[in-house]
C-alpha positions, 0 to 999 in steps of 0.5 A: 682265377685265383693262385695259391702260391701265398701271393694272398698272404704276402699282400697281406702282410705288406698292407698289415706293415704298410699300416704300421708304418703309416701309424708312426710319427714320421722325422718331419713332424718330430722335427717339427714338434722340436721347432716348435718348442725352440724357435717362438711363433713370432719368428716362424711367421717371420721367417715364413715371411721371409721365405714367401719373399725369397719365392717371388723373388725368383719368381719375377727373376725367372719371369724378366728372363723368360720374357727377354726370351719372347721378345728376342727374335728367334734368328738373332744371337744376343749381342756381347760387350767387350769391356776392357779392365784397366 
């Protein structure tokens, strides 16, 4: 059952504007373009690299502490040490 209260030509519209900003170079890919021509390929990979690092980096920081977790039995509180500074 079909409505005429315009609802057809509102969808309409919206898919027709939802194209057209589709159809636009979005921030991202200008900003990406501009790297480009400033900062060499070497660096990018050098930098992709890095960052790659910094990731398993956490990672294995996330994965000690998850595992410390484990292997800490579920009735006994971690332990404090008192160190005294002189």
């Amino acid at each position: 059952m079909a409505m005429d209260d315009g609802s057809d030509d509102r969808i309409e519209d919206m898919e027709r504007r939802v194209e057209r900003l589709e159809a636009r170079e979005g921030a991202m890919d200008r900003s990406r373009r501009m790297a480009q021509s400033v900062v060499p390929e070497e660096t990018r990979q050098h930098l992709k690299a890095a960052g790659r690092e910094q990731l398993l980096a956490m990672r294995s920081l996330l994965d000690h502490w998850i595992g410390r977790l484990r292997d800490e039995p579920a009735d006994e509180k971690p332990t404090r040490e008192t160190i005294k500074i002189e």
